[in-house]
C-alpha positions as CSV (number, residue, x, y, z in Angstrom):
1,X,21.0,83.7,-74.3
2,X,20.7,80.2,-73.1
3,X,21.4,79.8,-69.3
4,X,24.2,77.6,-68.3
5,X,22.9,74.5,-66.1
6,X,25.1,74.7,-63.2
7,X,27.2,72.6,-61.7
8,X,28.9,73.5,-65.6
9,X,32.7,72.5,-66.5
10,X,35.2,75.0,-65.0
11,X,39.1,75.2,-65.2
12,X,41.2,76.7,-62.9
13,X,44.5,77.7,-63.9
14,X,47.3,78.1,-61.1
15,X,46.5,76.0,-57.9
16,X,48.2,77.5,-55.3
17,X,47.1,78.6,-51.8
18,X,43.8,80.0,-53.0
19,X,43.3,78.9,-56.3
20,X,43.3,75.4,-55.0
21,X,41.7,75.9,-52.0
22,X,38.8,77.3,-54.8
23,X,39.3,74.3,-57.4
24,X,38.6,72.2,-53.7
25,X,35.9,73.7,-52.6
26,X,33.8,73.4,-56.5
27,X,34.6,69.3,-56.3
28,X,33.4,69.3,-52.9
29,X,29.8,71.3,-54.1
30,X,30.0,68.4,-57.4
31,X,31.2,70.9,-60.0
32,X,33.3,69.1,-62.4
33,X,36.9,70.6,-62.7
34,X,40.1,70.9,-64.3
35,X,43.2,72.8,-62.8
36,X,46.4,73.2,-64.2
37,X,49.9,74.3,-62.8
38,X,53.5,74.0,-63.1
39,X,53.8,71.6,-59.8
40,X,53.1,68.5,-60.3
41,X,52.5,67.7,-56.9
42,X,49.9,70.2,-56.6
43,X,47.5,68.5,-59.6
44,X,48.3,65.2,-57.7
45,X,46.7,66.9,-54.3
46,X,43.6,68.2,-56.1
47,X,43.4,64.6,-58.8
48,X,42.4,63.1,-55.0
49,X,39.4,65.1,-54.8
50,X,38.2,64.4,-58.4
51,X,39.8,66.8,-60.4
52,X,41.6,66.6,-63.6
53,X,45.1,67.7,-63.8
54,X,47.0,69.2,-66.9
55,X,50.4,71.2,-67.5
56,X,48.8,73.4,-69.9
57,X,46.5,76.2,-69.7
58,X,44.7,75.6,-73.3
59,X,44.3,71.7,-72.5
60,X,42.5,72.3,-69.4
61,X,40.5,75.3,-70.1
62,X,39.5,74.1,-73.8
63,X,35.8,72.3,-72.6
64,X,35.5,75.0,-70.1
65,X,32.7,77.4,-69.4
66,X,34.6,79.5,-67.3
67,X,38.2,79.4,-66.4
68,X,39.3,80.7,-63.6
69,X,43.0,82.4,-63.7
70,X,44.7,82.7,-59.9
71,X,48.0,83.3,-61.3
72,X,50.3,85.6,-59.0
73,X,50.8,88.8,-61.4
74,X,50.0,90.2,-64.9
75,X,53.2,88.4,-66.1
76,X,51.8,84.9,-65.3
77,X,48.5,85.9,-66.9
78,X,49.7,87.3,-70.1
79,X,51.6,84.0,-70.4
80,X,48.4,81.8,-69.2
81,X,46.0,84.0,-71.9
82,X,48.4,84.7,-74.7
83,X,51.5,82.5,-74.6
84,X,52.6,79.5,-76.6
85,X,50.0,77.5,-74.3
86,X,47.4,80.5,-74.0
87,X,44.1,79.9,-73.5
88,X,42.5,82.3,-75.0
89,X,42.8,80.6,-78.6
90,X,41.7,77.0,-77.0
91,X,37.8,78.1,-75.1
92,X,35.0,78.1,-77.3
93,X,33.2,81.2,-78.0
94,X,30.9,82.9,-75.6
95,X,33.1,81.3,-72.7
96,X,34.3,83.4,-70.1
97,X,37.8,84.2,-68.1
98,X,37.6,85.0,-64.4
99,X,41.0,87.2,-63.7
100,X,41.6,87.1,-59.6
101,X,44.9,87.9,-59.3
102,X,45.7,91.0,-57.6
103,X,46.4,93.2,-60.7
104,X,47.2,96.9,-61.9
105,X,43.5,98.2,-63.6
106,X,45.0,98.8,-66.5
107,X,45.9,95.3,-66.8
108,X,43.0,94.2,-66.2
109,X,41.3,96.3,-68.8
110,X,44.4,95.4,-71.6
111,X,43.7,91.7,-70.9
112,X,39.6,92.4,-71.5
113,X,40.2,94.1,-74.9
114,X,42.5,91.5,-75.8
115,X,40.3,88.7,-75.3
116,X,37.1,90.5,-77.0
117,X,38.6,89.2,-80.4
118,X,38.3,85.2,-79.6
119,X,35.0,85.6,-78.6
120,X,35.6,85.7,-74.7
121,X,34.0,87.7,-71.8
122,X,36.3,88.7,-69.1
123,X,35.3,88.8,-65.4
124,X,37.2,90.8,-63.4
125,X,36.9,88.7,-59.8
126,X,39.9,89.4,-57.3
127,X,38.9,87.9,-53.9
128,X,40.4,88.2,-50.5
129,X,40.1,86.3,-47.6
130,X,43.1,83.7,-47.2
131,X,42.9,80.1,-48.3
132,X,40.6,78.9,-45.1
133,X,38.5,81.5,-46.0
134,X,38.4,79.9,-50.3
135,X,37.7,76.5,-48.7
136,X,34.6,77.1,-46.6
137,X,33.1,80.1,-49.0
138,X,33.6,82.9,-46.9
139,X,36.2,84.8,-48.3
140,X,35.3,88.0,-50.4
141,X,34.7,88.3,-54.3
142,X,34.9,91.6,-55.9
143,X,33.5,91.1,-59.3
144,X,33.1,93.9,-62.3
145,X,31.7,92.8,-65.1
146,X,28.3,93.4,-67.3
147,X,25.2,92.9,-65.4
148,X,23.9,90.3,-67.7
149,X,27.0,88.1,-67.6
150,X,27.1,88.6,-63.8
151,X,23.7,87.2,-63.3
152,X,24.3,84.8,-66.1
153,X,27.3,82.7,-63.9
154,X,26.2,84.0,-60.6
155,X,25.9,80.1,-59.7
156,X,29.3,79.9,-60.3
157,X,30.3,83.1,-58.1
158,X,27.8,82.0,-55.3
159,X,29.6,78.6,-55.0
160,X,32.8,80.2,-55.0
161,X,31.6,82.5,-51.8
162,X,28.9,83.1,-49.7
163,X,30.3,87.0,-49.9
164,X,30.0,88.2,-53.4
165,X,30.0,92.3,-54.2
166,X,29.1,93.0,-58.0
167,X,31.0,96.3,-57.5
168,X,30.5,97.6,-61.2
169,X,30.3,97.0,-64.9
170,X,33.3,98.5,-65.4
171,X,36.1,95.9,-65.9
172,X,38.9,97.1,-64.0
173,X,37.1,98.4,-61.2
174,X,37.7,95.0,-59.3
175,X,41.0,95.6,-59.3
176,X,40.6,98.9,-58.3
177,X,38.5,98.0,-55.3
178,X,41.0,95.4,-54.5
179,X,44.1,97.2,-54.2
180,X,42.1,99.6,-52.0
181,X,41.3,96.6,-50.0
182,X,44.9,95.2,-49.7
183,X,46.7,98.6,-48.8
184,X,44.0,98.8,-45.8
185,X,45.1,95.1,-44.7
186,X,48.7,96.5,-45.3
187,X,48.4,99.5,-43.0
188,X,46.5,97.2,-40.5
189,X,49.0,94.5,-40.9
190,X,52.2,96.7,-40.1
191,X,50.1,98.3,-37.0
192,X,49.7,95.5,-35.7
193,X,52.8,93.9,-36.1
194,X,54.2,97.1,-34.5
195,X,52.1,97.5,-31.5
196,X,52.7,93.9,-30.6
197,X,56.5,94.4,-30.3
198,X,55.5,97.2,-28.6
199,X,53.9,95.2,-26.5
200,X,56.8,92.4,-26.1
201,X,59.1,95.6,-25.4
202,X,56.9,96.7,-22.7
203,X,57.0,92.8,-21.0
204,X,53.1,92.7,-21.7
205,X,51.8,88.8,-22.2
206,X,51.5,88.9,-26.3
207,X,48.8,86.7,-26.3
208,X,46.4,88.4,-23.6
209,X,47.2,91.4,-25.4
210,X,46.0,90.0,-28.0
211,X,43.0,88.9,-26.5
212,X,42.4,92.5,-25.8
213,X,43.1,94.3,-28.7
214,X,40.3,91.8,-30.6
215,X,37.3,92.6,-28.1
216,X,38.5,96.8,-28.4
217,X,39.1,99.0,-31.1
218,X,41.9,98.4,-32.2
219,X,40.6,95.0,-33.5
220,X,41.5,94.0,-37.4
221,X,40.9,91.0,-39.2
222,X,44.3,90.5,-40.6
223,X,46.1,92.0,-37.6
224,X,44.5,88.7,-35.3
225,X,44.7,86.2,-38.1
226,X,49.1,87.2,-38.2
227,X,49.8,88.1,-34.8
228,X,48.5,84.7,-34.0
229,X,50.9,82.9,-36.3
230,X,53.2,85.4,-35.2
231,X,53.2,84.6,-31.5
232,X,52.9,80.9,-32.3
233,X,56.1,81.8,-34.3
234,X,54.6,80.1,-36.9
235,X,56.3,81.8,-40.1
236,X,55.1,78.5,-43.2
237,X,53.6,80.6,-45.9
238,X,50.1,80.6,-46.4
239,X,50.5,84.3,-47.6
240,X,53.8,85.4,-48.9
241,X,55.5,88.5,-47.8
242,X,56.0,89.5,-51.6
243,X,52.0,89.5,-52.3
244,X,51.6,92.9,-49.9
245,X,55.1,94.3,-51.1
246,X,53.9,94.0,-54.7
247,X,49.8,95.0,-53.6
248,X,51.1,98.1,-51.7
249,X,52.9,99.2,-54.4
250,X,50.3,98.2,-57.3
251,X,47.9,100.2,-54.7
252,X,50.0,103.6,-54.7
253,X,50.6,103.6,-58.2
254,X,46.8,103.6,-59.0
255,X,46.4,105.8,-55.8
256,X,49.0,108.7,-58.1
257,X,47.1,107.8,-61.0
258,X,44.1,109.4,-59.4
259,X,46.4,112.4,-57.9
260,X,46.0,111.0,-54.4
261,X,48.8,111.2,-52.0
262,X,47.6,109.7,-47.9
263,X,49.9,109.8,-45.2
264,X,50.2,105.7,-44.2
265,X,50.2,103.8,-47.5
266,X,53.6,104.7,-48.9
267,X,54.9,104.2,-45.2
268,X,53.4,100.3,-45.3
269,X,54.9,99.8,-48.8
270,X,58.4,100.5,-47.7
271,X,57.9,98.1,-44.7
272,X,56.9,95.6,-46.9
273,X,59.8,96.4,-49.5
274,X,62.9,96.7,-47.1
275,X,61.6,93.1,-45.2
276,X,61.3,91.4,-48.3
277,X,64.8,93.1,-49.0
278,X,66.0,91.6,-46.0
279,X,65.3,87.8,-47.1
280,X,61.9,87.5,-45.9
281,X,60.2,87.5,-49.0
282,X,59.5,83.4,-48.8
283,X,57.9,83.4,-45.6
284,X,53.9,84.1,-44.2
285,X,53.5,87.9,-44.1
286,X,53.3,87.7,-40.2
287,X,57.3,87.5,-40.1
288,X,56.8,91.2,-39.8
289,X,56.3,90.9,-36.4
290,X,59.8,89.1,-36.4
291,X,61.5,91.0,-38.5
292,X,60.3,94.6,-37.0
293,X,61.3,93.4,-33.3
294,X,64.6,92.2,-34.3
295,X,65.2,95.5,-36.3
296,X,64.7,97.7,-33.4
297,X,67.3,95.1,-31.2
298,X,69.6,96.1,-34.1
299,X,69.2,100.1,-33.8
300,X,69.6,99.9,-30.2
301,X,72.6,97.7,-30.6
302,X,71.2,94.8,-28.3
């Protein structure tokens, strides 16, 4: 098999927060790319950095070596593989699709089979990390896939990020260690949102507390980067409320598939489920601090 010279042609398809801040990041390291998504404004953004824009996912994946899908859901990625625009029909053989959305295993498996018959490899490749993190290479990519088509775009993946796990060869088991991931940052996220109104309650200075809790152990990743925001009350969406309300839940339906019942994740899903149900779904996930503080005020009738 005939190594690709890298920097090779790549697509990515859906250039929101992180796939955009990915298609960015490969025209800033000279790979040449084309992106495609449903805002128009969004293929003007990345057209200024030297990418080619297109409405349709078979157009700009057809001259591709690898496409990258950062869709939102399996519903956006049957559509971008298989629909009247699919891209599945358009690659040429032997190319590969890199799934990163945050999807149920079994999806990600049905997608692989269903792409075996036009000659495509599938790359299982959620990552995590936020859009900052996409831009400057330091966010996480969980890849399963064959070891021989691992090593074979490992160029690709090593632009992408500087912290690349091959986690299997099973496709699906990206997915799987993803959703593992996200109900973690879940349970970490809803601490921490609680603690800090907590905190506020008790007429403690947010941000020293702050300060504290990320030099001791109670220190998370997710739980600095939101209460930040939070305390800023800085609410724009980098990372919508409705991607942990449908990760949590993704998360515990796997977890049952397994037989495994904890004691915290079903609790973070229904935080993330009844704030979403109370309008918040639009805003950064760090409105939990909000919404929690305000929802006690309520029950005690202040």
């Amino acid at each position: 098999m005939t190594e690709p010279a890298a920097p090779f042609p790549v697509s990515v398809v859906g250039v929101g927060n992180m796939g955009g801040a990915m298609a960015q990041r490969l025209l800033g390291l000279g790979w040449p790319v084309q992106v495609c998504d449903v805002r128009p404004e969004r293929l003007q953004l990345l057209a200024s950095f030297g990418a080619v824009g297109h409405v349709q996912p078979d157009i700009a994946a057809m001259n591709s070596v690898v496409c990258i899908v950062a869709v939102v859901d399996a519903a956006q990625t049957e559509a971008v593989l298989f629909g009247p625009h699919g891209l599945a029909p358009a690659m040429p053989l032997g190319s590969v699709v890199m799934l990163c959305p945050t999807l149920a295993p079994e999806d990600v498996e049905a997608f692989a089979r269903r792409l075996v018959p036009f000659g495509l490899h599938a790359v299982d490749a959620p990552m995590s990390g936020g859009p900052v993190r996409a831009l400057d290479g330091s966010m996480s990519l969980m890849v399963a896939c064959a070891r021989n088509v691992f090593e074979r775009y490992q160029a690709l993946f090593d632009a992408l990020s500087s912290r690349v796990f091959h986690v299997s060869e099973r496709v699906g088991d990206g997915a799987r260690t993803k959703l593992v991931n996200n109900l973690a940052a879940a349970i970490n996220l809803v601490g921490a949102a609680e603690v800090l109104v907590m905190a506020q309650k008790m007429g403690l200075d947010l941000g020293r507390t702050l300060d504290v809790i990320e030099q001791s152990s109670g220190q998370s990743w997710i739980g600095s980067d939101r209460m930040r925001r939070a305390i800023a009350g800085d609410y724009a969406p980098r990372a919508h409320l409705t991607l942990l309300e449908k990760d949590t839940r993704l998360a515990l339906e796997a977890a049952q598939a397994v037989g495994f019942v904890g004691p915290l994740g079903a609790s973070a899903r229904d935080v993330f489920a009844r704030a979403s149900a109370a309008g918040l779904s639009g805003l950064d996930d760090a409105i939990l601090f909000d919404w929690l503080a305000r929802s006690r005020d309520q029950a005690q009738g202040l």
